[in-house]
C-alpha positions as CSV (number, residue, x, y, z in Angstrom):
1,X,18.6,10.3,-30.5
2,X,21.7,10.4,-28.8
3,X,20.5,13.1,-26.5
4,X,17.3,11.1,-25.7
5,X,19.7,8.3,-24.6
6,X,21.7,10.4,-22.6
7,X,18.3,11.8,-20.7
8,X,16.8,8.3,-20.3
9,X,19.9,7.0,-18.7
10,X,20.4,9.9,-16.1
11,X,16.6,9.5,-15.2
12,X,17.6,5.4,-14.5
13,X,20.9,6.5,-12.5
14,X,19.0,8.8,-10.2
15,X,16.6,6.8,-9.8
16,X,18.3,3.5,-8.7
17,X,20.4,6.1,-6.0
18,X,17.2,7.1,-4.8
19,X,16.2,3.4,-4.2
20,X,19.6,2.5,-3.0
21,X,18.8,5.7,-0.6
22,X,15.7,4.8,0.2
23,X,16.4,1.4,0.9
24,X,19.4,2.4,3.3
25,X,17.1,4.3,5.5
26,X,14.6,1.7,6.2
27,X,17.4,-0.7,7.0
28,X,18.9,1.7,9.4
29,X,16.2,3.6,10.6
30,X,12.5,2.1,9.5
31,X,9.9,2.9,6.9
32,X,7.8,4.9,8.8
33,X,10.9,7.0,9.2
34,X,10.8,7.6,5.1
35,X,10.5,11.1,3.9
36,X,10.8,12.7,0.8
37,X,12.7,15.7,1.7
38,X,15.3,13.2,3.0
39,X,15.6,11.4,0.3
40,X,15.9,14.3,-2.1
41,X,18.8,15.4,-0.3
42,X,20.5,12.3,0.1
43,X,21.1,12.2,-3.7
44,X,21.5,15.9,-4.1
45,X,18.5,17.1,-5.9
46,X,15.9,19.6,-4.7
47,X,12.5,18.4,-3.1
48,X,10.7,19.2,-6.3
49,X,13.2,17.4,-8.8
50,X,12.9,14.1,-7.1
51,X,9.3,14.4,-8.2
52,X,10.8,14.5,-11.4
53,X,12.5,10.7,-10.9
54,X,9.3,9.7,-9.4
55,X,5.9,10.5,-9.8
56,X,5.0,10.5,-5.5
57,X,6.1,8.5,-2.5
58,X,3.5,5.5,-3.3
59,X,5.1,4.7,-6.4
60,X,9.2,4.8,-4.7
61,X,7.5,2.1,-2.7
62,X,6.0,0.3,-4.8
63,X,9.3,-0.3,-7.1
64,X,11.5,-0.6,-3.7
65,X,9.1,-3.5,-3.0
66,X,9.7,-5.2,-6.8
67,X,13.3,-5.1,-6.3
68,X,12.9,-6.9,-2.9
69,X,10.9,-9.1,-4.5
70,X,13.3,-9.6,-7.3
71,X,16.2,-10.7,-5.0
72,X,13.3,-13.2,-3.6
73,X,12.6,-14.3,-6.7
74,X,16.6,-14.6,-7.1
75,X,16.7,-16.9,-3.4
76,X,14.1,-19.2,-4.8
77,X,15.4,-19.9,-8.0
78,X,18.5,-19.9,-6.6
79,X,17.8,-22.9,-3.9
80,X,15.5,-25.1,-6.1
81,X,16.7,-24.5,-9.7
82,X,18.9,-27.4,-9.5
83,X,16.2,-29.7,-7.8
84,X,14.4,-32.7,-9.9
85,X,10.9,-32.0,-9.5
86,X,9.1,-35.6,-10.6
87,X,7.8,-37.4,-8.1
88,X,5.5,-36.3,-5.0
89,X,9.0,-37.0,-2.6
90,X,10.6,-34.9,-4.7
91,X,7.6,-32.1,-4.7
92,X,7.8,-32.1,-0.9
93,X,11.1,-32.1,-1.0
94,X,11.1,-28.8,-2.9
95,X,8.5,-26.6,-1.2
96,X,10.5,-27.4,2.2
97,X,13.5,-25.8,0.5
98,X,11.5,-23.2,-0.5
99,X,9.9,-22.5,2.8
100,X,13.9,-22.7,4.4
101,X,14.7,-20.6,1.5
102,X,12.1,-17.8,2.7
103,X,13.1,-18.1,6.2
104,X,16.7,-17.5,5.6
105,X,15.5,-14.4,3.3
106,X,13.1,-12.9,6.0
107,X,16.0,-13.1,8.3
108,X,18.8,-11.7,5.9
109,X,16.7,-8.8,4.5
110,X,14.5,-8.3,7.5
111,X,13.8,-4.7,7.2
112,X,13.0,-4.4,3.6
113,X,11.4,-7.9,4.0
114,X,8.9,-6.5,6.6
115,X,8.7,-3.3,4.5
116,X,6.8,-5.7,1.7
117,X,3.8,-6.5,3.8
118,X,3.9,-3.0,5.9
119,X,3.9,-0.7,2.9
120,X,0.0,0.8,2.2
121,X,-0.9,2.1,-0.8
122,X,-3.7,4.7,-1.3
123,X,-4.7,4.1,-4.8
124,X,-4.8,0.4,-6.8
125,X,-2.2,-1.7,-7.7
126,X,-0.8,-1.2,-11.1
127,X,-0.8,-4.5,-13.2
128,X,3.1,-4.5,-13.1
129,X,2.9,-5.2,-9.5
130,X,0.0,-7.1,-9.4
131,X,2.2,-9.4,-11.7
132,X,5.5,-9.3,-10.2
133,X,3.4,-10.8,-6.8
134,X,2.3,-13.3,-8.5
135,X,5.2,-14.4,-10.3
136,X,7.0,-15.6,-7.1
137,X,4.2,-18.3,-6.3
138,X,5.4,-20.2,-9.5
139,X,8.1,-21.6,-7.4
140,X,5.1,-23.0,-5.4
141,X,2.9,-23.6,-7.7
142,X,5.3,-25.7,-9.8
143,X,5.6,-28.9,-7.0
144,X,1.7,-28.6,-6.2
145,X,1.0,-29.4,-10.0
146,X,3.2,-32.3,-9.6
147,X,1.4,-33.4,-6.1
148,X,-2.3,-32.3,-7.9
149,X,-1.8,-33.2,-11.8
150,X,-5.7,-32.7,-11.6
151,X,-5.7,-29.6,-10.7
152,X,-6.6,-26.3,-12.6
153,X,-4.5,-23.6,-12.2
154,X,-7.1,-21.3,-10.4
155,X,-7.2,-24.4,-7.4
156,X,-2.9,-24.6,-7.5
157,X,-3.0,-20.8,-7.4
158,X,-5.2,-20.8,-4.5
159,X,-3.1,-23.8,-3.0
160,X,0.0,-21.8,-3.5
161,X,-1.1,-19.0,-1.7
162,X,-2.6,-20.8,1.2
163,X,0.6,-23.0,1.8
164,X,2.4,-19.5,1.9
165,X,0.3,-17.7,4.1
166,X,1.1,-20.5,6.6
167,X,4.6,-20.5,6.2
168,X,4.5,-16.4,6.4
169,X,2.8,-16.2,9.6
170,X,5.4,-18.6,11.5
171,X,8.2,-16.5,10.2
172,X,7.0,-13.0,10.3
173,X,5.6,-14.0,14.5
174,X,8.5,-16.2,15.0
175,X,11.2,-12.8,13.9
176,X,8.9,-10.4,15.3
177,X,9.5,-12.9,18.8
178,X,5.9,-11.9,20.2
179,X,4.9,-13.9,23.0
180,X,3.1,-16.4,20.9
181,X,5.6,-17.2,18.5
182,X,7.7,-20.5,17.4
183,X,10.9,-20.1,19.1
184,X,13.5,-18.5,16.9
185,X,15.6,-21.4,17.3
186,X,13.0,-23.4,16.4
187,X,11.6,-21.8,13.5
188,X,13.4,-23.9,10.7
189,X,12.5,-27.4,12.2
190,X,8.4,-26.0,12.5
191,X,8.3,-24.5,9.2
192,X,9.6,-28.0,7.6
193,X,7.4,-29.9,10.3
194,X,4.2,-27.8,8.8
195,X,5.5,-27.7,5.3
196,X,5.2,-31.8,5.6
197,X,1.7,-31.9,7.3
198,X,0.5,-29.4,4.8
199,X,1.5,-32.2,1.9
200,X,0.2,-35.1,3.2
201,X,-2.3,-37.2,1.4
């Protein structure tokens, strides 16, 4: 039993140093830049044996990506956990938070936060990450069931996502800076300004 315990928490330490690897290189050098030969040497095993941590590339990614999303997760809950969340004010109130919350996130994390929406994987999602996506729009979902108590929860699912595509696409154009985009400057005032509009009655 002991042994097993022993085995189980080497596999856990080489694995989060080959996401803390992993993650280092796509900060410093992007993720198209990610290779598994690299990686393998960074934490000092051979090519083969980090096959042994992980099962292929896809699945790395995949848990890099729920750890980003984690500290997300962390950012929201962080910003809004104290807030009072029972009138509409309030509700509106909230999602602007969250949407300045996001903002300050993309810009903090930015290659690991563009790595989320870059990453492509071949096969289906597994349900774990299927559910850790979903779990961050409860921060969304939460003031749109107190601004639509009528509501079913496919509708304020739906609602969720919608209001966050918005937001995304000024952030992720705004930091990319492409000719079309919000002003970076700008980007906290228009994400607040659309945030608001998207509310209203």
């Amino acid at each position: 039993m002991a042994q097993t315990s022993k085995t189980a928490d080497k596999r856990q330490a080489q694995l989060e140093a080959l996401m803390d690897a992993a993650e280092k290189r796509i900060c410093e050098q992007g993720l198209a830049s990610l290779k598994a030969r690299d990686l393998a040497a960074d934490i000092g095993v051979a090519l083969g044996g980090l096959y042994n941590i992980v099962a292929d590339m896809d699945t790395l990614l995949l848990l890099i990506t729920a750890r980003t999303q984690k500290r997300l997760d962390a950012a929201f809950e962080g910003a809004t956990g104290h807030l009072k969340v029972t009138t509409r004010a309030e509700a509106v109130d909230t999602l602007v938070v969250i949407a300045h919350a996001y903002l300050a996130f993309a810009r903090e994390n930015l290659p690991l936060w563009r790595m989320m929406f870059e990453v492509r994987i071949a096969a289906p999602l597994p349900e774990w990450a299927i559910q850790d996506q979903l779990r961050l729009f409860r921060h969304i979902a939460g003031p749109l069931r107190v601004m639509l108590p009528e509501a079913n929860d496919g509708t304020l699912t739906v609602r969720a996502r919608t209001l966050f595509a918005a937001v995304h696409g000024i952030v992720s154009i705004g930091l990319e800076e492409r000719l079309i985009a919000v002003p970076v400057q700008k980007l906290s005032d228009e994400i607040e300004w659309l945030t608001r509009a998207a509310c209203r009655e």
